[in-house]
C-alpha positions in Angstrom: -39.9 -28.1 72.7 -40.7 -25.0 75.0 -43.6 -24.0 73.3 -44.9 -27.4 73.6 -44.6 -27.7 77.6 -45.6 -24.0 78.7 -48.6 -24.6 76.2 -52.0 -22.9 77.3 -53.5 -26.6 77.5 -50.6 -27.8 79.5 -51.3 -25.6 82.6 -55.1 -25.9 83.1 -55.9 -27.7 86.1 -57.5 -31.1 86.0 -60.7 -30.1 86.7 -61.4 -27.8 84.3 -59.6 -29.7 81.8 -62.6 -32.8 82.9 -65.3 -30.2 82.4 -63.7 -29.8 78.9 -63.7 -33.7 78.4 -67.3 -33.8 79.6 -68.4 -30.8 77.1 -66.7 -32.9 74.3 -68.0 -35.8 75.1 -71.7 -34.5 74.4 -71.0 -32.2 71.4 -68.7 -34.5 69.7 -71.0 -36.7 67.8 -68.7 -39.2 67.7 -69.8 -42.9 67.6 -69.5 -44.4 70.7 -67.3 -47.9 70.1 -64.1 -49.0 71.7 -61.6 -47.2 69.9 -63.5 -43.7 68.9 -65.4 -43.1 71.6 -64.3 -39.7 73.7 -63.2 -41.3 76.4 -60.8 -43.6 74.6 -59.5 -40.6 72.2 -58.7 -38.4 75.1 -57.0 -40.9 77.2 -54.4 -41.6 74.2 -53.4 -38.1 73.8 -50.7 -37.3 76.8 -50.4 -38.7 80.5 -51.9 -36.1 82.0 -55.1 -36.5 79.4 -54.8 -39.7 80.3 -55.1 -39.4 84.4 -57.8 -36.9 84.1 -60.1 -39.2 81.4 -59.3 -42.0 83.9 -60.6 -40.4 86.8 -63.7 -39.1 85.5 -66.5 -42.2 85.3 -69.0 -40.0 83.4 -66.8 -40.3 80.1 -66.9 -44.0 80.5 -70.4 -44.8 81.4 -71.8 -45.3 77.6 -70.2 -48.3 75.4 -71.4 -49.6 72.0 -69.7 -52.6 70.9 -69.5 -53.5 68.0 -68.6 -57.8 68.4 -68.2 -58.6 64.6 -66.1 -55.7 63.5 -64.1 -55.7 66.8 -63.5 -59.5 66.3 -62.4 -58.9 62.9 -60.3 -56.7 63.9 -57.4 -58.6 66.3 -55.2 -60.9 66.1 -54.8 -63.7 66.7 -57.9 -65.1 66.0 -58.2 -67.2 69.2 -57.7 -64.1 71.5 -60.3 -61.7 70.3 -62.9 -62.5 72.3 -60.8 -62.0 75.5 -59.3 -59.0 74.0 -62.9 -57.4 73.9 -63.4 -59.0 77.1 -60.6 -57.0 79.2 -61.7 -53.9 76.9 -64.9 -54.5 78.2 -64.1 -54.6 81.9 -61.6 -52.0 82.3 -64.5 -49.5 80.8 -66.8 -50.8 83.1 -63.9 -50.4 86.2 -63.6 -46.9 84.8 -67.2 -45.8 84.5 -67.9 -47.3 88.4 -70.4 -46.6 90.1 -72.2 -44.8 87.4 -75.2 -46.8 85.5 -74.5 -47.9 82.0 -75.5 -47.3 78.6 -74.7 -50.6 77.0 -75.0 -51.4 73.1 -73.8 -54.7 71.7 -73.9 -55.5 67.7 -73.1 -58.8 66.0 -73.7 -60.8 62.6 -74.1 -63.2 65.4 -76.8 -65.3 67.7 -75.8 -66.3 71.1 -77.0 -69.5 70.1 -76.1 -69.8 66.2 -72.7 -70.2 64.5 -69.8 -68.1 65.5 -71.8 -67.2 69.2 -70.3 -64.2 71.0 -67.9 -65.5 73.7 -69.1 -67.0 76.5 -66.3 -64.2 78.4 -68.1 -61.4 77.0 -71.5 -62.3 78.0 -70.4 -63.0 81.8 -68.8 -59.8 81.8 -71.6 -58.2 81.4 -73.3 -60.0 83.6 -70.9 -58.8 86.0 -72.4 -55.2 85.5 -75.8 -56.2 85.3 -77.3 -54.3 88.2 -75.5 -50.7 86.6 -77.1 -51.3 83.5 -79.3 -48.1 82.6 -80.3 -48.9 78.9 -79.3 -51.8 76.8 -79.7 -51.8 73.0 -79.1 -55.1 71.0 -79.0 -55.5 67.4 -77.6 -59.4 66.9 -78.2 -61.6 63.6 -77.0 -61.5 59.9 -79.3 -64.7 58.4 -81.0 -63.5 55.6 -83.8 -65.7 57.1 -83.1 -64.1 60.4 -82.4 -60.6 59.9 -81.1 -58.1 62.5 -83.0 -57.9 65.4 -83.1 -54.9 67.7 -83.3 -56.0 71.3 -84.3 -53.7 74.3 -83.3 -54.7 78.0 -87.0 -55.4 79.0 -86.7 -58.6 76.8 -83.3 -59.3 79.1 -83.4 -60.7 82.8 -80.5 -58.1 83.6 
């Protein structure tokens, strides 16, 4: 148990252990998505990873989202959409004031069967003016393939 507290790791200040968080958050290559994104990795690890992920917005300020696997996902099936939903806006309380890099996937249309939440789209909304780059791919109909969307086809 000694070893563990008077770790090297344990007694770097928090701002150098940000730097490293910032460092890893470029060279890590890790997909960016709710639950493997740097950000949310290094806030699970300790409290005092935790704090310092928290208080930096520039580990937060990128989210891809991935609706249909993320809805797939929780349980029960009537609260996944608010789940993502209060995912959603704690990132974006955590990345404030920074501009975004937003990316949303679904098998699904806003206005198709199995829409994405009406919740979800008015949190975003609610962020609209920090968007920096938004990147859409919605649609599984095999007479309506994926579509990539770009935020000059959005009034964001």
């Amino acid at each position: 148990m000694c070893n563990v507290i008077l770790s090297p790791i344990r007694r770097l200040p928090p701002e150098i252990l940000g730097e490293i968080f910032l460092v890893y958050r470029v060279v890590s290559g890790r997909p960016v998505s709710l639950r493997t994104s740097p950000a949310a990795v290094l806030s699970q690890v300790c409290r005092s990873w935790r704090q310092t992920a928290i208080s930096l917005p520039p580990l937060w300020d990128t989210l891809r989202v991935d609706y249909t696997l993320a809805s797939t996902l929780s349980r029960p099936q009537n609260q996944r959409p608010l789940r993502i939903c209060r995912i959603m806006d704690l990132w974006f309380e955590r990345s404030n004031p920074l501009p975004l890099d937003f990316s949303l996937q679904s098998k699904h249309l806003f206005a198709g069967s199995g829409p994405i939440h009406s919740s979800i789209v008015l949190s975003i909304s609610d962020v609209s003016h920090r968007i920096r780059s938004w990147k859409s791919k919605l649609g599984s109909n095999p007479y309506f393939p994926y579509q990539k969307v770009n935020s000059q086809y959005w009034n964001l």
